[in-house]
C-alpha positions in Angstrom: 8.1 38.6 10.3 4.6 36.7 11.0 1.3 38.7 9.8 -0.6 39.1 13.3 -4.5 39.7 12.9 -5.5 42.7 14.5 -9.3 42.7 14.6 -11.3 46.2 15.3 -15.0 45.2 15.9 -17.5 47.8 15.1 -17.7 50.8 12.6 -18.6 53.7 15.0 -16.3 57.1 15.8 -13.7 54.8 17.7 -13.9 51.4 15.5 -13.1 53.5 12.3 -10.7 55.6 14.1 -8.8 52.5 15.4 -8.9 50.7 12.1 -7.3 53.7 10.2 -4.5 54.3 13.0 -3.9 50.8 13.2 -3.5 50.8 8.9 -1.8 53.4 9.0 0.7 52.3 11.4 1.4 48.4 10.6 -1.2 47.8 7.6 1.3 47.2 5.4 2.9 44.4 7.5 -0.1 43.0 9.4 -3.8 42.2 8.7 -5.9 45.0 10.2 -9.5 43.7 10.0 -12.5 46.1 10.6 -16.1 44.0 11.1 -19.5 45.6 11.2 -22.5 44.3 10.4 -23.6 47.1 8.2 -21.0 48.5 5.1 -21.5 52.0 5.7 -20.3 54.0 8.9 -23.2 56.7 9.7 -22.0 60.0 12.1 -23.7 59.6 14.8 -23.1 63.3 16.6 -25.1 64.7 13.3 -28.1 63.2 14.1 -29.3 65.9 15.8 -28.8 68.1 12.5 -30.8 65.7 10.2 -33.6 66.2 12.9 -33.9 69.8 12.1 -33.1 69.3 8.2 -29.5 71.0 8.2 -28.3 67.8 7.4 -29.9 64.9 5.4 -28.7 60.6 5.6 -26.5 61.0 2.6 -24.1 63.6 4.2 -23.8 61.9 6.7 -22.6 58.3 5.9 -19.9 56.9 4.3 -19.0 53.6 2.8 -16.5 51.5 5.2 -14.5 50.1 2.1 -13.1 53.2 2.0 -11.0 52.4 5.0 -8.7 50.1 2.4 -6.8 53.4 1.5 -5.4 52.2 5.2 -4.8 49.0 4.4 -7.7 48.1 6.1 -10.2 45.4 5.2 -13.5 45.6 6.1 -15.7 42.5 6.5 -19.5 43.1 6.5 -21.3 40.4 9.0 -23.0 40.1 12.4 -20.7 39.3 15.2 -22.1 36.0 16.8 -19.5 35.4 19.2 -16.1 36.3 21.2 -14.3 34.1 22.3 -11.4 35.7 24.4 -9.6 32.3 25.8 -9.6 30.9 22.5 -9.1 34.6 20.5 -11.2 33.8 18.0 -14.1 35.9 17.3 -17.4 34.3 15.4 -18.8 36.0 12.4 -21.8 34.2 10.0 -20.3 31.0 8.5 -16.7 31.9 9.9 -14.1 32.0 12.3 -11.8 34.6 12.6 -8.9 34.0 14.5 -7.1 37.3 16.5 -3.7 38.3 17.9 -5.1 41.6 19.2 -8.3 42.8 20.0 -10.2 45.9 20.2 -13.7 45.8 20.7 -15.3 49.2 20.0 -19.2 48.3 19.9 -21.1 51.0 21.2 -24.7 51.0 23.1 -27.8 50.0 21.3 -31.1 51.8 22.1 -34.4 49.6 23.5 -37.3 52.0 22.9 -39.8 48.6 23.9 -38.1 48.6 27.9 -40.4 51.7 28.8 -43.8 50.7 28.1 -45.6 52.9 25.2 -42.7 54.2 24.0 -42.8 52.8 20.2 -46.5 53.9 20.0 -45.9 57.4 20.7 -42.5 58.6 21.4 -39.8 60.1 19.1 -35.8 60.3 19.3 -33.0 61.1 17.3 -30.6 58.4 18.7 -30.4 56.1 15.6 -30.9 57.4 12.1 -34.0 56.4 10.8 -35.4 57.7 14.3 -33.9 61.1 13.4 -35.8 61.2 10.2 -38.5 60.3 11.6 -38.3 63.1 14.1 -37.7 65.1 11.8 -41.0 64.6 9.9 -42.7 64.8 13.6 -41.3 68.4 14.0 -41.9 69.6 10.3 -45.9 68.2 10.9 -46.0 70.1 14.4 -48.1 73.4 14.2 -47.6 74.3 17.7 -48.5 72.8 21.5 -46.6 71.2 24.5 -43.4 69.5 23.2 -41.9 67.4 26.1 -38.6 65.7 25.5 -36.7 63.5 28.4 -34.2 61.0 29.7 -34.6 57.6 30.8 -32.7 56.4 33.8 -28.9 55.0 33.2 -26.5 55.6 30.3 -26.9 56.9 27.3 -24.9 57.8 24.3 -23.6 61.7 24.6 -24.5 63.3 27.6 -25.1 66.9 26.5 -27.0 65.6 23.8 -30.5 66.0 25.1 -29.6 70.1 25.8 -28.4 69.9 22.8 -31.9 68.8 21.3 -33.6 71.2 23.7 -31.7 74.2 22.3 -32.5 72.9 18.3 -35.9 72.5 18.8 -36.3 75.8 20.4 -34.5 78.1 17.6 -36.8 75.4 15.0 -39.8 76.8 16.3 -38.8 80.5 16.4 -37.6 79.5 12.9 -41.1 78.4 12.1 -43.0 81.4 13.9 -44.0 78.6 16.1 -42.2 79.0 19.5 -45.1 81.8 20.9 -47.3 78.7 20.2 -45.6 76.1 21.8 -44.4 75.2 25.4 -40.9 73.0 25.5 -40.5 71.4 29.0 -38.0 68.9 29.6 -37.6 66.2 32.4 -35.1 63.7 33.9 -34.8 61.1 36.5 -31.3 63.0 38.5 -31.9 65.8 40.7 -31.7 69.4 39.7 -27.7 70.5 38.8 -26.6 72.9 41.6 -23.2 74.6 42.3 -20.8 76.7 40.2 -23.0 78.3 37.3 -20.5 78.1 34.9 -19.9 74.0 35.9 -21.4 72.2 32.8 -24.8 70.4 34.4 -25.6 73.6 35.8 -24.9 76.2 32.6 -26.7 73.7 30.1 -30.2 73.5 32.4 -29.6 77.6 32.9 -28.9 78.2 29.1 -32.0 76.2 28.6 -34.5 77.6 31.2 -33.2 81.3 29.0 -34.5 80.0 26.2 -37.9 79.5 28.2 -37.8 75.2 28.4 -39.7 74.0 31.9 -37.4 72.2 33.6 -39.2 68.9 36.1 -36.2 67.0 38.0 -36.4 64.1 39.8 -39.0 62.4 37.1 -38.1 58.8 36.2 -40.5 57.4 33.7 -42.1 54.5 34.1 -44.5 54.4 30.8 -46.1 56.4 28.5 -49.8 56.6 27.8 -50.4 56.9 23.9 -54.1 57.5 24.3 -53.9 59.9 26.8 -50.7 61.5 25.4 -49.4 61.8 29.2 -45.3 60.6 30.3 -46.1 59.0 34.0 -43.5 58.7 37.0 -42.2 56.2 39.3 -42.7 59.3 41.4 -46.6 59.2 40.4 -46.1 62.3 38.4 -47.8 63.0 35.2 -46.6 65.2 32.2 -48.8 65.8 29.0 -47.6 66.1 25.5 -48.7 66.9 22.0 -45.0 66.2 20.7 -42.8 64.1 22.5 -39.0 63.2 22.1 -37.0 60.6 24.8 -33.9 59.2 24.9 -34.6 55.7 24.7 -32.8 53.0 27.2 -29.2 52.1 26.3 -27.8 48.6 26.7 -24.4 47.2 25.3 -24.3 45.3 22.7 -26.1 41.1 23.0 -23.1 39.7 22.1 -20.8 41.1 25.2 -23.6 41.1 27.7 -24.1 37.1 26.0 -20.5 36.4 26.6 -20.0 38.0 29.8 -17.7 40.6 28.7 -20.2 43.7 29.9 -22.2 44.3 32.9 -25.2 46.6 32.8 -22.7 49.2 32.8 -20.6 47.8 29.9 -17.5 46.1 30.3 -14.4 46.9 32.8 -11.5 48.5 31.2 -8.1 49.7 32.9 -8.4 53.1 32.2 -5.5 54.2 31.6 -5.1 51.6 29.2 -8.2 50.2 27.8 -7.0 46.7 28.5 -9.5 44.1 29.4 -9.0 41.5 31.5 -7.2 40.1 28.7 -3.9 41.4 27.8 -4.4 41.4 24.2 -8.4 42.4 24.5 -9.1 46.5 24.8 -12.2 47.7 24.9 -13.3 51.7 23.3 -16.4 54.2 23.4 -19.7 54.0 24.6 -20.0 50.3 25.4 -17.4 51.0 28.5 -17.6 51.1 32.2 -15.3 54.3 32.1 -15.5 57.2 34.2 -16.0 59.8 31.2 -18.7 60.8 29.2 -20.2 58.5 26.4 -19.6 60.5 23.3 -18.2 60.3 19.8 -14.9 62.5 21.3 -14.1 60.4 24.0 -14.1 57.1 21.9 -11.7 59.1 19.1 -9.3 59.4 21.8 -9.3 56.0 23.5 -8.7 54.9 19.4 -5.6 56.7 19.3 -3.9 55.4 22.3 -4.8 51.9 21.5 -4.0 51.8 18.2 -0.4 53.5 18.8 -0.4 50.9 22.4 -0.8 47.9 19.8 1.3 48.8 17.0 4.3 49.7 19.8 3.9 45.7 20.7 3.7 44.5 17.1 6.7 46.4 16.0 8.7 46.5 18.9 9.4 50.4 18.5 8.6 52.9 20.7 6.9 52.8 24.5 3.1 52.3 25.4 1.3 55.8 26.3 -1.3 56.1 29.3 -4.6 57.4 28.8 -5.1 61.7 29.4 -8.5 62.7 28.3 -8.7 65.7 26.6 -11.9 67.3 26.3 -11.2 71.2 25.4 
């Protein structure tokens, strides 16, 4: 029996999940590839906790080589090009041809697409900007903390509650939180309906803990001097200490290639195909009706990975795709 390549791009929650499954599965048989451009894979839903010290970088990466327990090899270099008719993907000074492709690359964050952002704003969406926020909130001795979304996607929806919530018992941690106002703000309208429907119980849980909720704010730019968010609504919010989700975008190479819209790219989904029969697509970076987080992506992993090694082994039957979230 032929070795097929079976290449897993990207070393995020549903790369390393993919790459494991797959080694598991076939490793021993067939050449399952993982690429990433850095060596270690960081957990990305702790972020948060390194922000408020419960957590620090160390305990929270791992090196990818330790994937070959799977009989999985890891190969540490930028991805410069896919090439889907030709399946061949393009690392630094090599080729790497593919019989099967999953492409789990994730959204980056673009802090410079709102204006002022990088002079003055803080966020815990990559891990360096979580230490730094970290240092921002262990300096702060009390004031207006504002933290906010930006329009479109973002990795992990709940997330920003989530920050809400940590900053709040920080504070009261602190002996701070009778010296501080929290307000929050983002660009959708104000969640209304069943109180115990997720939008609405997150903004309610938060407006307990005494945040200021302002809806319908989409910023435009953020004034560093005058320490002031401003609107495309021509409202204006003032800050001492200020955390926002920065813009999300998929990854250059797919948006270079064609392969994701502004959305990310089009999956079946109920089988993470692309249009490619041999080409699936996992996490964050898709156009998938489901929420952007590390679970979600863990899932879709699964299904590919037991989807791929059914049609290299010839055992078993494809699954469809049932999201589980509780």
């Amino acid at each position: 029996m032929s070795r097929n390549n079976i290449v897993v791009l990207g070393g995020g929650s549903g790369g390393i999940a993919a790459a494991a499954e797959l080694g598991r599965r076939v490793g021993r048989d067939h050449n399952v590839i993982l690429i990433d451009r850095n060596p270690f894979h960081v957990y990305m839903p702790a972020f948060l906790m390194v922000m408020t010290g419960q957590r620090t970088a160390r305990d929270i990466t791992r090196d990818l080589s330790r994937l070959a327990r799977f009989d999985v090899r890891v190969i540490q270099s930028n991805i410069h090009g896919i090439d889907i008719s030709d399946d061949v993907v393009h690392l630094e000074g090599q080729k790497l041809p593919f019989d099967y492709l999953v492409m789990s690359l994730g959204l980056q964050t673009h802090p410079e697409a709102i204006p002022g952002f990088r002079e003055s704003a803080q966020h815990p969406w990559e891990l360096d900007g979580a230490l730094r926020s970290h240092d921002a909130l262990m300096h702060f001795a009390g004031g207006r903390i504002v933290v906010g979304l930006p329009p479109g996607p973002y990795r992990c929806p709940p997330a920003p509650f989530e920050m809400l919530y940590s900053i709040d018992a920080l504070l009261r941690k602190r002996g701070l939180r009778d010296l501080s106002e929290i307000h929050y703000f983002a660009p959708t309208p104000r969640p209304t309906g069943d109180p115990t429907s997720v939008p609405v119980w997150l903004n309610d849980h938060a407006e307990r803990r005494g945040v200021q909720t302002h809806y319908g704010f989409t910023i435009q730019e953020i004034d560093p001097d005058a320490r002031l968010v401003k609107s495309a609504e021509g409202a204006e919010l003032p800050y001492d200490l200020l955390f926002v989700v920065p813009p999300h975008r998929p990854a250059q190479v797919l948006l270079e290639r064609g392969l994701a819209g502004p959305n990310g790219v089009k999956v079946d989904p109920y089988t993470l195909t692309t249009e490619c029969g041999n080409v699936w697509s996992i996490g964050d970076a898709n156009d998938f009706p489901g929420s952007k987080a590390g679970v979600v992506a863990h899932q879709q992993a699964d299904l590919v990975a037991q989807n791929i090694a059914v049609r290299v082994t010839g055992q078993g039957e494809e699954d469809r795709f049932k999201l589980h979230t509780t």
